[in-house]
N, C-alpha and C positions, 0 to 999 in steps of 0.2 A: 918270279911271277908276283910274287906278293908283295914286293919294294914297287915295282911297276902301278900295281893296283892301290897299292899306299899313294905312289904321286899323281896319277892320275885325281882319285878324291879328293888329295889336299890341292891342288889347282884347281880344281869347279867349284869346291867350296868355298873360292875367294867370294865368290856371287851369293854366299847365303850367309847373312850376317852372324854369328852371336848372341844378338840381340836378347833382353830378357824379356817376359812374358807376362801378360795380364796376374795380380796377385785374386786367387782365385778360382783361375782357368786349369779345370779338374788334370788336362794333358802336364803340366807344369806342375800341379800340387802332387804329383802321382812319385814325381823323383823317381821315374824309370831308366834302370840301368842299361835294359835292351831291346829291344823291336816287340818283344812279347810283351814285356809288360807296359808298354807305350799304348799299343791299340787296345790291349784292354782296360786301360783307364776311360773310355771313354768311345762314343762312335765318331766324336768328333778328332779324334787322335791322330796325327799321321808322323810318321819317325824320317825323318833326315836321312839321306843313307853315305852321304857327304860328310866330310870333315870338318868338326867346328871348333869354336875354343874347348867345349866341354859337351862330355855324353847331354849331360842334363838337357842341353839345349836341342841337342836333335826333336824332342819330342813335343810337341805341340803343335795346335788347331792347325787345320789344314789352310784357312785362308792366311793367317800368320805362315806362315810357310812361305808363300806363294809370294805373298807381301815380302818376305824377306830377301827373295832372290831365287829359292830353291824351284827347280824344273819339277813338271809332275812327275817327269817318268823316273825322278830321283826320291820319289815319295813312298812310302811304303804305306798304303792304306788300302789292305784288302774289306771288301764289302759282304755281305750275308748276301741267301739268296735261298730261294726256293722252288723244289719241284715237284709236281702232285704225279704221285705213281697209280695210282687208283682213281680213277675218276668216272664212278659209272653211273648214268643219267639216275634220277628218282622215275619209279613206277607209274606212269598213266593208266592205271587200272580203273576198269570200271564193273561193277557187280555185274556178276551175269556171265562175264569173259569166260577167256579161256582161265581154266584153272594152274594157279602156279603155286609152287612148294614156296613155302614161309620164308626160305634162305634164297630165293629167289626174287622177292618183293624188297624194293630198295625205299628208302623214305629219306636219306643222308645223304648228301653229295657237295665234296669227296668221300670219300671211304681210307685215301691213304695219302699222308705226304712227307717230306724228305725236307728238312728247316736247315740252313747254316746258319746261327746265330753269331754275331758278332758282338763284342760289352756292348752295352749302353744300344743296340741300335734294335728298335724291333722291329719282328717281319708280321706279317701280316696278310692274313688269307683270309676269302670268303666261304662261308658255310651256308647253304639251302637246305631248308627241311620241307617237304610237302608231305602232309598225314595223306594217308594212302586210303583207298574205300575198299570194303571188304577186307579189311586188315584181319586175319585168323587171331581168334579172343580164345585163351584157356582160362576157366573161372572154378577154383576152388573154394566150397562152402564147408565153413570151419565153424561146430555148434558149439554153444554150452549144452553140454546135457547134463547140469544138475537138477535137483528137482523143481526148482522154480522154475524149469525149463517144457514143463511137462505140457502145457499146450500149446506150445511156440510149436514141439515135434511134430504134432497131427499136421499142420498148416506144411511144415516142409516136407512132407510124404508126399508132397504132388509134385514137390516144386521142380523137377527134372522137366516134365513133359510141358508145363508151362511156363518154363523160363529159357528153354531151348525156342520154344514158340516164339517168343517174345525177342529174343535174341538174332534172329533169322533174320528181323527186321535190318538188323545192323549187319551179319556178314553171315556170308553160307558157310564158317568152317570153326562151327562152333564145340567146345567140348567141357563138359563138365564134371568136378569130381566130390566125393563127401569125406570128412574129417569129424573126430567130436572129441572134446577133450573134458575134464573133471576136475581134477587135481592130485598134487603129488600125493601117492598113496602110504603115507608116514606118518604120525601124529604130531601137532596138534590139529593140520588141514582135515583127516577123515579118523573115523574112529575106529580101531584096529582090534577091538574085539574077535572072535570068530562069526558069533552072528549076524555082525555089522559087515564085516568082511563081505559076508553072501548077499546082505541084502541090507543096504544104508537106510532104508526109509524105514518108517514106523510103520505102525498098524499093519493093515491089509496090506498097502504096497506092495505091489511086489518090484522093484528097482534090480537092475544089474550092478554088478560088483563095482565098485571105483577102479577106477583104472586113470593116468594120467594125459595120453594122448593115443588116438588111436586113428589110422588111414583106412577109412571103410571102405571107399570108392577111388582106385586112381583113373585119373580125369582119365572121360570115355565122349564118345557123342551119342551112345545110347542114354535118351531120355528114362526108357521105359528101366533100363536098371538101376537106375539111382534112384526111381519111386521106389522099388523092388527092396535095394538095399537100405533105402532108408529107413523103408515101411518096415524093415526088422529091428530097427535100432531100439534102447529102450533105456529109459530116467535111470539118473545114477542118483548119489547125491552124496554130502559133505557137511563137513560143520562149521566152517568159517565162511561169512559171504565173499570175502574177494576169490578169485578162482585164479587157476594156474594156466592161464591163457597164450602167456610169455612161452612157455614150455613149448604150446603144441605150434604155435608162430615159430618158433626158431628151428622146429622140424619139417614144419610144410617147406621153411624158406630153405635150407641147406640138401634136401633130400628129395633131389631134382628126378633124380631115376624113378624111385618108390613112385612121386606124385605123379610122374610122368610128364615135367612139363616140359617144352617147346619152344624154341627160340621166336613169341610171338608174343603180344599183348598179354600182360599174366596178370589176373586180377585174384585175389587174395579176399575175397568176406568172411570177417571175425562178426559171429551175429552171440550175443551176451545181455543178460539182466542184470548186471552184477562189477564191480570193480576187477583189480587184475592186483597179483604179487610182482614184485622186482625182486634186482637184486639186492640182497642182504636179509630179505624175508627167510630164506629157509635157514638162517641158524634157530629160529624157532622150532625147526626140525632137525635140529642137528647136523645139516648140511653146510658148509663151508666151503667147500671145493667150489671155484665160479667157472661156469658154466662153460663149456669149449668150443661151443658154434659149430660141434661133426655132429651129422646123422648117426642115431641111433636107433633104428628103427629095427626090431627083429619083428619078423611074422606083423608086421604094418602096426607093432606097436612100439612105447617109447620106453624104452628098460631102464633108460638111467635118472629116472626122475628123482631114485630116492639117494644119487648119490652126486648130482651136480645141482648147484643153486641156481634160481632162477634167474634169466640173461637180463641184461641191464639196458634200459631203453636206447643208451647210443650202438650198444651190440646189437640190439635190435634192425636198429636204421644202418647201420652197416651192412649186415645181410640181406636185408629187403633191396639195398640198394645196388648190392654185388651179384643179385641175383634179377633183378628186375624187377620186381613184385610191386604191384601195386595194391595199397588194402583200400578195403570200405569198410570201416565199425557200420555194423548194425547193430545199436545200444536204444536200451528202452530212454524215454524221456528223462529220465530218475540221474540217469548217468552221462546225460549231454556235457555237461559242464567240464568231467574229469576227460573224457573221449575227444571233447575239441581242445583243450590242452595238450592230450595225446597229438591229437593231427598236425598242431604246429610242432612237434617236433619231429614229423617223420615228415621228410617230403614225398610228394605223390601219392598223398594219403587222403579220403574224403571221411566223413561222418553223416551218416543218416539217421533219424529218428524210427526206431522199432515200433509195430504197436504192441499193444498188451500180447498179441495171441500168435504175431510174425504176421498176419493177414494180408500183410504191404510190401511184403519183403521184397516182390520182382519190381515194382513200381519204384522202391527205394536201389536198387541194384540197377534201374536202367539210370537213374539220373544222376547218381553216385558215377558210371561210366562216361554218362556225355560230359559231366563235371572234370573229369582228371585225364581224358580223349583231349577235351580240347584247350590243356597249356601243354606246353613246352619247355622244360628247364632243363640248359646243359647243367652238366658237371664234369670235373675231370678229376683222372686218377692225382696221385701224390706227385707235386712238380721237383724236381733236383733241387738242390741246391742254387741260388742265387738268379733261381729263373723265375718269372713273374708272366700273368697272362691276366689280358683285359678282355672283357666282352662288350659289343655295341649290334645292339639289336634292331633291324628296321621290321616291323611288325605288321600286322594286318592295316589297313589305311596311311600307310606309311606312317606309323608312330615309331620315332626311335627313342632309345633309352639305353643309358649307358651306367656302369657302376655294375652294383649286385642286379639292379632291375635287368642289365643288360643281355643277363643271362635268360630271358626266357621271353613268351609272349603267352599271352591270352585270346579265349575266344577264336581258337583255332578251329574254321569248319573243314569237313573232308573236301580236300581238292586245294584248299588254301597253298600257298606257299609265301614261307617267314628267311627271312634270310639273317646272317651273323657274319661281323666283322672280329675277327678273334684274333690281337694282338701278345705274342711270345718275344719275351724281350728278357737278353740272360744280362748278370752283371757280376763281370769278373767269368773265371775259366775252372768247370768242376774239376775236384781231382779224387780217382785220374782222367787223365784227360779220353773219355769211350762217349761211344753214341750214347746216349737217352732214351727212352722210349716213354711216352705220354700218352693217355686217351682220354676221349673227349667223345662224351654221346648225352643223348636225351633221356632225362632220369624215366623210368617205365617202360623202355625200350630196350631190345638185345642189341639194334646196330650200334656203332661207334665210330669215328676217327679214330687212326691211327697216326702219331706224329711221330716221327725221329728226329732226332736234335741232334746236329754236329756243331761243334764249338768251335771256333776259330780265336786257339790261343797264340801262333807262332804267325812271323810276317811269312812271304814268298821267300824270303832272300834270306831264312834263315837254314833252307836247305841248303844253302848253297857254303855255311859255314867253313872256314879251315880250324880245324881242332889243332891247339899246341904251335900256333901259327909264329913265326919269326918276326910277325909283325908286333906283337903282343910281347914284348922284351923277353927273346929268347923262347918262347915255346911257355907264356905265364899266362896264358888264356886264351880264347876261341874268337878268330875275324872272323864276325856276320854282320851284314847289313853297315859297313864303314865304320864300324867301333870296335875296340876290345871288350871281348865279354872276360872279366879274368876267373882264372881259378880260386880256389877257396884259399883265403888267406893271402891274395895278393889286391893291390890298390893302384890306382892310378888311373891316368890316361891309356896309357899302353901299359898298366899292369907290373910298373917297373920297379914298384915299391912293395915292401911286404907289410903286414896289417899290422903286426906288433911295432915296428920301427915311425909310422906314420905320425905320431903322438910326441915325441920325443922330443926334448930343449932341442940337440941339433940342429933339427930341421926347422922348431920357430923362430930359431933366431936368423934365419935368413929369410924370414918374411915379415920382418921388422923393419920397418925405413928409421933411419939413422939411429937404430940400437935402443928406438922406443920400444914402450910396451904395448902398444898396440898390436893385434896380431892384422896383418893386411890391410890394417886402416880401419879395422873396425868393418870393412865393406866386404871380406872375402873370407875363405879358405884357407887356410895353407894344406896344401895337399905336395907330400916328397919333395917338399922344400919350396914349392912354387905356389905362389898365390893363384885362388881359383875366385874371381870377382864373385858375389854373391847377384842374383837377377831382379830385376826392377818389375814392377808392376806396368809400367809404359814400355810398347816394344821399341819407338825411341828412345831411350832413357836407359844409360849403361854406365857401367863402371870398369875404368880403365886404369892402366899403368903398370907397374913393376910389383905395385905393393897394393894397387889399387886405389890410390890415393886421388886418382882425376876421377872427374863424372864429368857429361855433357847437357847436365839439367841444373846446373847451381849457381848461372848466370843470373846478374841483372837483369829483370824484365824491363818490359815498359809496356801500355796498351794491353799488359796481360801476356804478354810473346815474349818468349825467349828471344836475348837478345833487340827486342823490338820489331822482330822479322826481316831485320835488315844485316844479319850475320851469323855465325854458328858459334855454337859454346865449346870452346875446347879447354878442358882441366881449367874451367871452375872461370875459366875469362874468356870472354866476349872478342872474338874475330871477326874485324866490321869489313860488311860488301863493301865496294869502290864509293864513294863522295860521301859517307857516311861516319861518323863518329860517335866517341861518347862511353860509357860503361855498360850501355844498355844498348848503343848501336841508335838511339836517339833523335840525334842530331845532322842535319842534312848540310852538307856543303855545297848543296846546287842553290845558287841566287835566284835562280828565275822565276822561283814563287813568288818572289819580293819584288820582282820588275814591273810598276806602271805603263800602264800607255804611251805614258808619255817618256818612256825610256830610263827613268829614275828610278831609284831603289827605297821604294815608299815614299814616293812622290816626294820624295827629301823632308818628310814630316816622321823620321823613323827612321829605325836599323834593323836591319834582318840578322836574325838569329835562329839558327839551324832550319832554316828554310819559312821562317817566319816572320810577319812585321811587327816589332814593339812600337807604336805609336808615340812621339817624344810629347806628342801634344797631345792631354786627355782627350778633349773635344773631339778629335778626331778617331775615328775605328776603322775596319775593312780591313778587308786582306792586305791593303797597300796603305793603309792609311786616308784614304780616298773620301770618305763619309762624314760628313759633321752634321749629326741628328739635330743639333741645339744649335745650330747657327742660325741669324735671322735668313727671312726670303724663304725658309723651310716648306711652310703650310702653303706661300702663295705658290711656291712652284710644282708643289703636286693638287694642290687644289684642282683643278679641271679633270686631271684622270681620275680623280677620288670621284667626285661628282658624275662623271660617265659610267664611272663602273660601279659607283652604286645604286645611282637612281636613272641611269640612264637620258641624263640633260644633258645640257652647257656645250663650250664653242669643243668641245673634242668627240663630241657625240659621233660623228661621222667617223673619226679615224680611232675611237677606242682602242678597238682592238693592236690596231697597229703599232700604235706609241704608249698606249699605256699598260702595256703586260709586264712591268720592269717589277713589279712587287705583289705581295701575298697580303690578298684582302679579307681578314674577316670580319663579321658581321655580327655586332650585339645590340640587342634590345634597349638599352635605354645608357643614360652617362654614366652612371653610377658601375655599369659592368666596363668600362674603357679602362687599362691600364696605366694605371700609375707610377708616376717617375719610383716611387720611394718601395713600390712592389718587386719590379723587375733590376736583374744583373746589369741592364743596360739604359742609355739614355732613352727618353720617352720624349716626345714634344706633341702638347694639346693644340689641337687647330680645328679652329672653325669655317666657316664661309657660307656666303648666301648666292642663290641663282638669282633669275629673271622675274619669282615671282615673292618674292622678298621672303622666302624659305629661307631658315637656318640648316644647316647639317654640319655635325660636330667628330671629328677623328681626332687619331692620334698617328703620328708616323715616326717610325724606330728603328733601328739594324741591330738585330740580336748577333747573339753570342757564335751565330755560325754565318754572320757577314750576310744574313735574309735579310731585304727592306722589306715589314711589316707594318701595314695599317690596318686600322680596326677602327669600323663607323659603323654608327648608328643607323641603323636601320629604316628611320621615321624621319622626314625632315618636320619640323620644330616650325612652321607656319602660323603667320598671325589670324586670329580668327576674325572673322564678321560678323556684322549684327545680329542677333535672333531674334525674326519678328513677334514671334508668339511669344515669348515670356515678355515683353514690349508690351505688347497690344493686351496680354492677359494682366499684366501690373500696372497699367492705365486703366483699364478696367474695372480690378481690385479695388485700384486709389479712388474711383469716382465712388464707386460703391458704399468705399469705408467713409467716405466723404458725408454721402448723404446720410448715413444712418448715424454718424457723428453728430452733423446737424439736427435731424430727426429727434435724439434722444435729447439735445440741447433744448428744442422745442419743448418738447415732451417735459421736461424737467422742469422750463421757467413755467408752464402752466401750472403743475403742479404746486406749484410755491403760490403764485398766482390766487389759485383755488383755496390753496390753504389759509390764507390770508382774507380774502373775503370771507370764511366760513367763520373763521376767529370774528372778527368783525360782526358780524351776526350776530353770533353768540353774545356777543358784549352788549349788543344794542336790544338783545331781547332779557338782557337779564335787569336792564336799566327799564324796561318800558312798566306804568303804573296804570292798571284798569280801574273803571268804576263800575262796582258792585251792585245798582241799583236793577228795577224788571224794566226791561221792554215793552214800553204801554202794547205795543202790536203782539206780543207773545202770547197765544193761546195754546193750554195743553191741550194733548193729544187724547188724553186719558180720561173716559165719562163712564163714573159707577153708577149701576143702577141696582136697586133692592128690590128681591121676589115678598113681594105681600104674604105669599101665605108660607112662608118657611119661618118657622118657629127656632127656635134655639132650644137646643137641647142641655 
């Protein structure tokens, strides 16, 4: 049966090459010896179950496969898959309703599911969360009762009947409990005197003893007994200000029965004036021991204060988070600073500002709850080994967000619903190989997901194994899946070598070609004396022979192809298809490229050579020799199609289209951009011509390098201009203008000479003229004195 099953796979595996594999490609880098470790290298993996040159080769990308010849149903590539066992709707509650038990109220869906993970592939579920109304809220109120604390206490003596009040507003099934804590009762935290023992405070005081944490109230929905037991409570007090607050948190959190709480909304206020101890404070107190996270609570108090240290903030967030608890600090203003530090490092945690006296307390307590009600943050338990999980969250107005953000949403109001895309993706196979179990719920919530993980390490067909098989030389390892799996200590293909002997002169020297020292050509194995080629990075691309000494990729190119694409590469030389030759497969032996119209072979201006024409005459080009760009008669015989098809004139106007589409025209702006002989690979030739209205228009016409007629014209025809009247008529105009004021000034100027010249003259004849000095017998003056008679001189 199993010689049978041997020939059977070695004849279908004629159909699936060998071939090597992309360098790279995780299926191939993996060097999987069997079906198991094939698909877990990867999701893209699929194993061969056929007979090849070598195991290695079975395993690789499934489209390579495919490509190689292998059938699907000869593939070995089981897939993951998933099924949800639990899936019970979220709760349409509405206040008022009928009343349902807390474990009845669902807000998660699903609730349960069943994952097959496969390496590298992941699966992928949806998650719905809708916050519920009237969701049952358990709220324990946890004091400082030191003596700074002395009139915060009056203000909480009420606060039962009116925070229940208050509370109602949000659900009918409310319950609340009291807590108050001091510090660890040891020195140096309190002073252990005897008098001090009975009564910490000074003076008058009268303070109850210190004590460390103490459960005064487990959560009740009578109001009126929490006034009752609170209103008996009374100030402690201590000598260092931070307090032991850590303490009484780690006991409300751990000691679910004592407090009483609920598989429901758990809300946790820490209300403090004051800082807090961690761990490593109590070796101040001679404590050392760290802290254990068990309930220790006798008679609702905490006994082992003075012999465990105080719990360290991530122990903290541990428990709060394994228990569900959500806190609210209520810290005076003083201590905002260290308390929102606190809060980033606890999730589901808020911070209120106290006042001086607690007066705000329920007003800080409601908004502290619609604050951390309305996000949502999964988390999940500790994942296996090699298993990974992503969140993508679509959120209230369809806001998604992926990464760490993806975990959660915001601004969640009652009735909303947020949904989550939660990818489980394992890599590689845990061992040993058992289910998993995973959860996944909303931090401040008791529901959860439940996930089981089955792994998917071994193919189908490895059930089907023959152990100790004859196929395997002799009973030297296990037929599965068309390969030997061998036993420990043996080698081979079929397992027919042993592990010590594999190494050994004898066997390299028969994987030596001609007694070199190459082992396999450098290109393989030797594996029990037989070379085993080494695999290529291209899945064409292999390495063949006795010794390995051939490949099918170390031809001659040409065009960049192996071979030229005109034959195949066998050991290292070129096997050219039919009329082809050359080293590279090159060279064509069919003439008919080279045959003119006229039935000659390059118009007898040329030889064809491997399917192409050499031109014997420069001048000449084309595929056949056929073109002569520089011969005269050029310009005049394409002149009229140039002319129709660029400016649309001349005697070919009419039949353009018809006759002159024989070449590629383009089009540039002025001469200067026209091609030049001494630019281009090939001949150019300049030409001009004129139409009908004594227009110039200037081309060039050329046969490039791929046998194209190319012309390239100017755009503009080059027309003589005509007269312009107005610069005419304005420069006659001008000229008369300049004329007369030329004149004008001429005028102008001989007068003045003119004038100067008589004035001179003048001058000269009045400096020559001689008067006579004597009177004007006619002249009589003007001037008649006459003397007063009777004015006397003094």
């Amino acid at each position: 049966m199993d010689v049978k099953l041997l020939l059977i796979s070695t004849l279908l595996g004629v159909f699936c090459y060998s071939n090597a594999q992309r360098e790279g490609n995780e299926c191939i880098n993996a060097n999987a010896r069997f079906c198991g470790e094939c698909i877990q290298a990867g999701a893209n993996c699929g194993w061969s179950i056929l007979t090849g040159e070598t195991v290695s080769t079975r395993c690789d990308e499934l489209p390579s496969l495919i490509k190689r010849g292998c059938q699907e149903a000869m593939i070995e590539n089981p897939r993951g898959q998933q099924r949800v066992l639990k899936n019970k709707p979220v709760t349409n509650r509405k206040k008022g309703a009928e009343e349902l038990r807390p474990e009845d109220i669902t807000q998660i869906q699903p609730q349960k599911l069943s994952l097959t993970l496969r390496s590298g592939e992941p699966q992928s579920f949806k998650l719905k969360f809708k916050r519920a109304e009237d969701y049952p809220i358990d709220l324990y109120y946890l004091m400082d009762l030191s003596y700074s604390m002395k009139d915060d206490l009056e203000n909480v003596k009420n606060l039962g009947t009116s925070l229940m009040l208050e509370m109602s507003k949000i659900t009918s099934d409310f319950r609340i409990g009291f807590g108050s804590f001091v510090e660890k009762t040891v020195m140096p935290y309190i002073s252990t005197t005897p008098a001090k023992l009975l009564n910490p405070c000074t003076g008058d005081q009268n303070c109850t003893s210190p004590f460390s944490y103490k459960n005064v109230l487990k959560l009740t929905n009578d109001g009126k007994k929490f006034n009752t037991l609170v209103g008996q409570q009374h100030i402690s007090g201590n000598l260092d200000s931070p307090e032991g607050g850590f303490d009484a948190i780690m006991q409300v959190a751990v000691c679910g029965d004592q407090i009483g709480w609920r598989n429901v909304t758990r809300l946790l206020v820490f209300s403090t004036d004051a800082g807090f101890h961690f761990a490593g404070d109590g070796k101040l107190g001679g404590i050392v021991l760290p802290n254990d996270g068990k309930c220790h609570l006798e008679n609702n108090v905490y006994t082992m204060s003075h012999y465990y240290d105080y719990p360290s903030i991530a122990h903290l967030v541990q428990k709060l988070s394994d228990n569900n608890i959500q806190t609210i600090f209520a810290v005076t203003e003083e201590f905002q600073p260290v308390y929102q530090e606190l809060k980033n490092l606890i999730p589901k945690s808020a911070v209120g500002t106290l006042s001086a006296n607690s007066s705000n307390v329920i007003n800080l307590i409601i908004d502290a709850y619609n604050s951390l009600s309305s996000e949502v943050i999964l988390e999940n338990s500790k994942l296996p080994e090699g298993v990974t999980i992503a969140y993508t969250s679509r959120c209230k107005n369809g806001v998604i967000s992926e990464g760490e953000n993806g975990r959660k949403c915001s601004n969640i109001s009652i009735g909303d619903e947020v949904y989550f895309t939660i990818s489980v993706t394992s890599k590689g196979c845990p061992k040993p190989n058992k289910p998993e179990t995973i959860k996944i719920k909303p931090l401040g919530f008791t529901e959860e997901v439940e996930i089981t993980l089955h792994f998917i390490c071994e193919c189908e067909c490895h059930k089907e194994g023959v152990q100790n098989s004859q196929l395997c030389h002799y009973g030297n390892g296990t037929y599965e899946c068309g390969a030997c799996k061998c036993n420990e200590g043996r080698v081979g293909r079929q397992c027919e070598c042993s592990s010590n002997d594999v190494a050994t002169e004898d066997m390299d020297r028969t994987c030596r070609k001609d007694n070199g020292t190459d082992i396999c050509s450098n290109n393989g194995d030797c594996v029990c004396g037989t070379c085993e080629c080494k695999k290529r990075d291209n899945p064409e691309e292999r390495y063949s022979g006795k010794y390995c000494e051939c490949d099918n990729f170390n031809c001659d190119r040409s065009g960049n192809k192996l071979c030229g694409g005109h034959g195949r590469c066998e050991c290292r030389v070129c096997i050219c298809d039919p009329n082809w030759t050359g080293s590279a497969c090159d060279c064509s032996l069919d003439n008919s490229m080279c045959m003119a119209s006229n039935k000659q072979i390059c118009n007898g201006r040329g030889i064809c050579e491997c399917g192409t024409c050499k031109c014997t005459d420069p001048k000449f080009q084309g595929p056949t020799c056929e073109t002569c760009p520089t011969c005269p008669g050029v310009c005049t015989e394409h002149k009229e199609c140039v002319q129709c098809r660029a400016f649309d004139t001349g005697e070919m106007k009419e039949k353009c289209e018809q006759q002159c589409g024989y070449f590629k025209m383009i089009k540039v702006k002025d001469r200067d951009k026209l091609p030049q002989p001494n630019d281009a690979s090939y001949p150019v030739v300049h030409c001009k011509g004129r139409d009908a209205n004594d227009c110039w228009f200037y081309y060039t016409y050329a046969v490039n390098n791929d046998t194209e007629k190319v012309v390239h014209v100017v755009d503009m025809l080059d027309c003589p201009a005509g007269p312009d009247i107005i610069p005419i008529v304005a420069g006659v105009v001008a000229g008369i203008v300049l004329i007369g004021l030329a004149l004008l000034l001429i005028w102008k100027l001989l007068m003045i000479i003119h004038d100067r010249r008589e004035f001179a003259k003048f001058e000269k004849e009045k400096m020559n003229a001689k008067w006579d000095t004597g009177e004007n017998p006619i002249y009589k003056s003007a001037v008649t004195t006459v003397v007063n008679p009777k004015y006397e001189e003094k």
